[in-house]
C-alpha positions as CSV (number, residue, x, y, z in Angstrom):
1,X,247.0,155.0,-59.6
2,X,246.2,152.5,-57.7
3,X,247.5,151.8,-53.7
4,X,249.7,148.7,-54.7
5,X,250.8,149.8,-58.3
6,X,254.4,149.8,-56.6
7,X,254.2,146.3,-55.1
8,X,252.7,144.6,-58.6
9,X,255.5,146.2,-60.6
10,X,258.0,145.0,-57.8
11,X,256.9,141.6,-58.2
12,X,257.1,142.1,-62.1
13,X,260.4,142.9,-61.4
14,X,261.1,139.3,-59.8
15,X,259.6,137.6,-61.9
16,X,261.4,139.1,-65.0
17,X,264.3,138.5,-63.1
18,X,263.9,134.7,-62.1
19,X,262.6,133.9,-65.9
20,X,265.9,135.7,-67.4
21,X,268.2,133.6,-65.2
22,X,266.3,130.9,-66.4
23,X,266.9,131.6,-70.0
24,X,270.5,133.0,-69.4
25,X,271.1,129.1,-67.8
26,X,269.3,127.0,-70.5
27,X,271.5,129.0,-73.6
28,X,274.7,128.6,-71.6
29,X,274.1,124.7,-71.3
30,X,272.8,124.6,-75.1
31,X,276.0,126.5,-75.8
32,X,278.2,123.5,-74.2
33,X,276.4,121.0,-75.1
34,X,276.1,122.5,-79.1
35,X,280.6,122.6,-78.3
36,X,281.0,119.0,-76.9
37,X,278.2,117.7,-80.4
38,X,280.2,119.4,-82.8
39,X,283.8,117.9,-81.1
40,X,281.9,114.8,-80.8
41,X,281.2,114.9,-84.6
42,X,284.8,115.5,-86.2
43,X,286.5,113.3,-84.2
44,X,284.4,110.7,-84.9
45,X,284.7,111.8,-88.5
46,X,288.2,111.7,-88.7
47,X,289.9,108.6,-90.2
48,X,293.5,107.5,-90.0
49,X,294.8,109.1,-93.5
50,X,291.8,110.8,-94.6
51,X,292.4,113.9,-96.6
52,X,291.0,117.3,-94.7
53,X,288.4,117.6,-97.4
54,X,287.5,114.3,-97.3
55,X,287.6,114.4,-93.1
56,X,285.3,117.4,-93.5
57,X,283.2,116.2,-95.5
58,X,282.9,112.8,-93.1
59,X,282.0,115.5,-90.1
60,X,279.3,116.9,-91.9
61,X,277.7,114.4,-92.6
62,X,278.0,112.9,-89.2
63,X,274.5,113.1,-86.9
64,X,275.9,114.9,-84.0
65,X,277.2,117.8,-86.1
66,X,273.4,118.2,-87.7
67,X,272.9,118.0,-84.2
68,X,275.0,120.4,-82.4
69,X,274.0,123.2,-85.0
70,X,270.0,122.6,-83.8
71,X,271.0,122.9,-79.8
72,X,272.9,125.7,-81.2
73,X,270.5,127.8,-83.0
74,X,268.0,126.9,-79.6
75,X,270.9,127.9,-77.3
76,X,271.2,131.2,-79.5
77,X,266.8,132.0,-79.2
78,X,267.2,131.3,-75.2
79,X,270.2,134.1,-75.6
80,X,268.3,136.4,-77.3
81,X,265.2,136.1,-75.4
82,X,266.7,136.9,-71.8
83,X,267.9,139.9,-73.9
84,X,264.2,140.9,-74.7
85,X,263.4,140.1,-70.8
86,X,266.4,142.4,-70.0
87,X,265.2,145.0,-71.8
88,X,261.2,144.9,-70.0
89,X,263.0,144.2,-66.6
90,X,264.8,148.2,-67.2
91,X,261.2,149.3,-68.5
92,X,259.2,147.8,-65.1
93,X,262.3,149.4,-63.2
94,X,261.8,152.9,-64.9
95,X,258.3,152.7,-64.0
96,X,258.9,151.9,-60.8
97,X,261.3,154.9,-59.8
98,X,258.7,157.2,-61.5
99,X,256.2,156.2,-59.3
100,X,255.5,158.7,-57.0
101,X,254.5,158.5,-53.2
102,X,251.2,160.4,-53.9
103,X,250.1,157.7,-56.2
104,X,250.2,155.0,-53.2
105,X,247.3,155.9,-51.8
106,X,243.4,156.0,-52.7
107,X,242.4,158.7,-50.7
108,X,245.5,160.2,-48.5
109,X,243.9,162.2,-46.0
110,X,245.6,165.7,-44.8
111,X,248.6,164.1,-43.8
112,X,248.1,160.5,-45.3
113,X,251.7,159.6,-46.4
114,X,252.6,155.7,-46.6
115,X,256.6,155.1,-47.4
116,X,256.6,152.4,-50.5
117,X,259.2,150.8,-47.9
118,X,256.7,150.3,-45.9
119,X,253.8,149.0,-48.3
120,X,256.1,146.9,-49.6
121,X,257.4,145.4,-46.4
122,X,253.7,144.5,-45.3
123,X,253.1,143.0,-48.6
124,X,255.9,140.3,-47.9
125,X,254.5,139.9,-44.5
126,X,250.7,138.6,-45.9
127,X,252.7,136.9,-49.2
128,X,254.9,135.1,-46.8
129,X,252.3,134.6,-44.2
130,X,249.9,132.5,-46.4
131,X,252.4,130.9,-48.7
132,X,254.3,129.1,-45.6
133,X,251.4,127.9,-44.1
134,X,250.2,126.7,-47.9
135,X,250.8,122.6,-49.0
136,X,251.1,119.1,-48.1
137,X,252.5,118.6,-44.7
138,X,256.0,118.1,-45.6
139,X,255.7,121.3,-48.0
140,X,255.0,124.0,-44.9
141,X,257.4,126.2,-44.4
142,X,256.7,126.9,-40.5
143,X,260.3,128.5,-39.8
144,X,259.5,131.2,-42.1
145,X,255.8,131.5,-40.5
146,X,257.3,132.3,-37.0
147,X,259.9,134.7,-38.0
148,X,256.8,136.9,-39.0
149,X,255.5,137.3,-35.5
150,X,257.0,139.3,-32.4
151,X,257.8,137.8,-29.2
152,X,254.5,136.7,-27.0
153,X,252.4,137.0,-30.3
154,X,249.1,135.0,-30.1
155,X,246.8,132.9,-33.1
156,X,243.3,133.0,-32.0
157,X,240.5,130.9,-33.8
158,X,237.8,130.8,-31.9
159,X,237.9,126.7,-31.0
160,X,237.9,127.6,-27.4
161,X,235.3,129.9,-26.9
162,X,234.9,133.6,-26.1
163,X,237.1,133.4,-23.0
164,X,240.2,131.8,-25.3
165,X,242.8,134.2,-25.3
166,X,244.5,131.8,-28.6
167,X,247.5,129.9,-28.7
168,X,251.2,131.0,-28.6
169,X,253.0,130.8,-32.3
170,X,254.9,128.2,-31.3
171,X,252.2,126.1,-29.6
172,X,250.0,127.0,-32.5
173,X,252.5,125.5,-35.1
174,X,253.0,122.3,-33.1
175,X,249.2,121.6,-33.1
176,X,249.3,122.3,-37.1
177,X,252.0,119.4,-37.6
178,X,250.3,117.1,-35.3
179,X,247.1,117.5,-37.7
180,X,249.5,117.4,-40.4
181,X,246.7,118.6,-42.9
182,X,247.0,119.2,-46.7
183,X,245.7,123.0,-47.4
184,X,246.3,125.3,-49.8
185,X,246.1,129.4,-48.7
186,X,244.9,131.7,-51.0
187,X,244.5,135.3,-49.8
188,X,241.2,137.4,-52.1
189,X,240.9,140.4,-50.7
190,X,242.7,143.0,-47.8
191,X,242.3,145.9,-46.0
192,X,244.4,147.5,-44.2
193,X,245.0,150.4,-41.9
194,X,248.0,151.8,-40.7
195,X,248.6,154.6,-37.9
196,X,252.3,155.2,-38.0
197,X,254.0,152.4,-36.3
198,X,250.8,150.3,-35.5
199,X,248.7,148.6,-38.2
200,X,245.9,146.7,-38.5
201,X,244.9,144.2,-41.4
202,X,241.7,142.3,-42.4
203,X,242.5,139.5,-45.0
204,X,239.7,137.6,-46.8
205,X,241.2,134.2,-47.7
206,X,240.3,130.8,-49.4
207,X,241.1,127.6,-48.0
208,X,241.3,124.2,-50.4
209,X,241.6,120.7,-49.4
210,X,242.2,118.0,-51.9
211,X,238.9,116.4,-50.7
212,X,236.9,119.2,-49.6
213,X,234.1,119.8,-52.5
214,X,234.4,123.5,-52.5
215,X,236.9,125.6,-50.4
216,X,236.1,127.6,-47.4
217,X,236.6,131.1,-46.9
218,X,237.5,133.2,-43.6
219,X,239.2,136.6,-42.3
220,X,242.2,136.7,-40.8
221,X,243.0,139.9,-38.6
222,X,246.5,141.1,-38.5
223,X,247.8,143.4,-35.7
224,X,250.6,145.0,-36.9
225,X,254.0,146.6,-35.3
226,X,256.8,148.2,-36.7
227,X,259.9,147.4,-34.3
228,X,263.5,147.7,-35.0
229,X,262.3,148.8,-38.9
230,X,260.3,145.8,-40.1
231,X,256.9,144.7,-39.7
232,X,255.9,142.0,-37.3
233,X,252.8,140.6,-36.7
234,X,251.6,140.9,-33.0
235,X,248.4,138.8,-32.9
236,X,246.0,136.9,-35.2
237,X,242.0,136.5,-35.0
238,X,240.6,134.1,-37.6
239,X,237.1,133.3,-38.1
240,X,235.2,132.2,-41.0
241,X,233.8,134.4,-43.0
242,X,229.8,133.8,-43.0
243,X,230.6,135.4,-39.6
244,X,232.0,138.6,-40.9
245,X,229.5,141.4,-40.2
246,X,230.9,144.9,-41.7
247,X,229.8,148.3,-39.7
248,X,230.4,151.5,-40.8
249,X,229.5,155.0,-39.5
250,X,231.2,158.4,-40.2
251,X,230.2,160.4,-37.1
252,X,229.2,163.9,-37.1
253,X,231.1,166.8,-35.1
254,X,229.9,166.8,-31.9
255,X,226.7,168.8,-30.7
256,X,226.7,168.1,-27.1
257,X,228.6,169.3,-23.7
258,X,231.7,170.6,-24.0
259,X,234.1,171.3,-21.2
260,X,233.5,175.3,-19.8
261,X,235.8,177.3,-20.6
262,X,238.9,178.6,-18.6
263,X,238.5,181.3,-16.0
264,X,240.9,184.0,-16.8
């Protein structure tokens, strides 16, 4: 099974749960509205000295009762449908206690053991990281950006040269308002390495404009630190990504000197 198989049936979860309060709200307004119809209807049907049958028969043929029995019968589908999405939300949630902590990882090494707490927790941190800085100006939601990154944390671009050592979060955010820019954050692809309480992530992202013909693309590195039991970010490097170069070498044991060995 695949490493996230836990966080896409998590988010399944959310989103079975935010589409059955949906439905749960829509059928309990149909269900007033279908009540205050059908009062609507025999009280306008009722005449001074009209017989019951004939009063009945006046209600009936009345619009809002025709009425009130349509937004009833709709109120009664949106009931029964947030039953069907009850019943898939305790599937996905069976499915997600059955996973087990073996299936989170593609290759765990000897001791390669990742908490889902912990997978999960880092896969806020990303969602939240590009979704606040995502939008029109007035969209951003740069509170939530900062509360992802630990105190003295630094956002480096490469504007200023080699020797920049990036801007401070909160300086960083400032300049982003200032340029008040419409852009929309779309991460494609991650990696990501973790080493107990230290991590490291490279995120492949999409940026689009409103004007810009086709959208650009960069990579985003992520230091990582687990403090006080959540994940904070402790530094960004971003550069786009025609200047991405990827190296890899598995190295050999060792053939050469070694320290002597102990005198007795």
């Amino acid at each position: 099974m695949h490493m996230f198989t836990e966080l896409r049936l998590e988010r399944r979860l959310e989103l079975l749960d935010l589409e059955e309060r949906r439905l749960v709200t829509r059928a309990s307004l149909g269900a007033a509205a279908a009540v205050v119809l059908a009062l609507a209807g025999v009280l306008g049907a009722v005449r001074p000295g009209a017989s019951g049958a004939s009063a009945l028969a006046q209600a009936l043929a009345t619009a809002p009762l025709p009425l009130a029995v349509v937004v009833g019968a709709w109120a009664y589908g949106q009931r029964r449908r947030a039953g069907d999405l009850r019943e898939r939300r305790a599937e996905a949630r069976s499915a997600l206690e059955a996973v087990e902590d073996d299936d989170l990882l593609d290759a765990p090494g000897p001791a390669g053991r990742v908490s889902p707490a912990d997978l999960i927790s880092i896969e806020r941190l990303m969602r939240t990281f590009y979704e606040s800085a995502s939008g029109a100006p007035s969209e951003k939601r740069w509170g939530r950006f900062t509360a992802l990154f630990a105190p003295g944390a630094r956002i480096e671009t490469g504007r200023g040269g080699p020797s920049d050592p990036g801007l401070p979060v909160d300086r960083y955010v400032a300049l982003a308002r200032l340029e008040g820019r419409e852009v929309w954050l779309r991460e494609v692809e991650r990696t990501l390495h973790l080493l107990g309480d230290a991590g490291v992530a490279l995120s492949a992202f999409e940026a689009h404009e409103p004007d810009a013909p086709a959208p650009t693309r960069g990579v985003n590195v992520l230091r990582l630190r687990k403090a006080r039991g959540a994940w904070e970010v402790e530094g960004v490097t971003s550069r786009p990504l025609e200047r991405a170069v990827t190296l890899r070498r598995t190295l050999a044991p060792s053939s050469g000197p070694r320290p002597p060995p102990r005198a007795a």
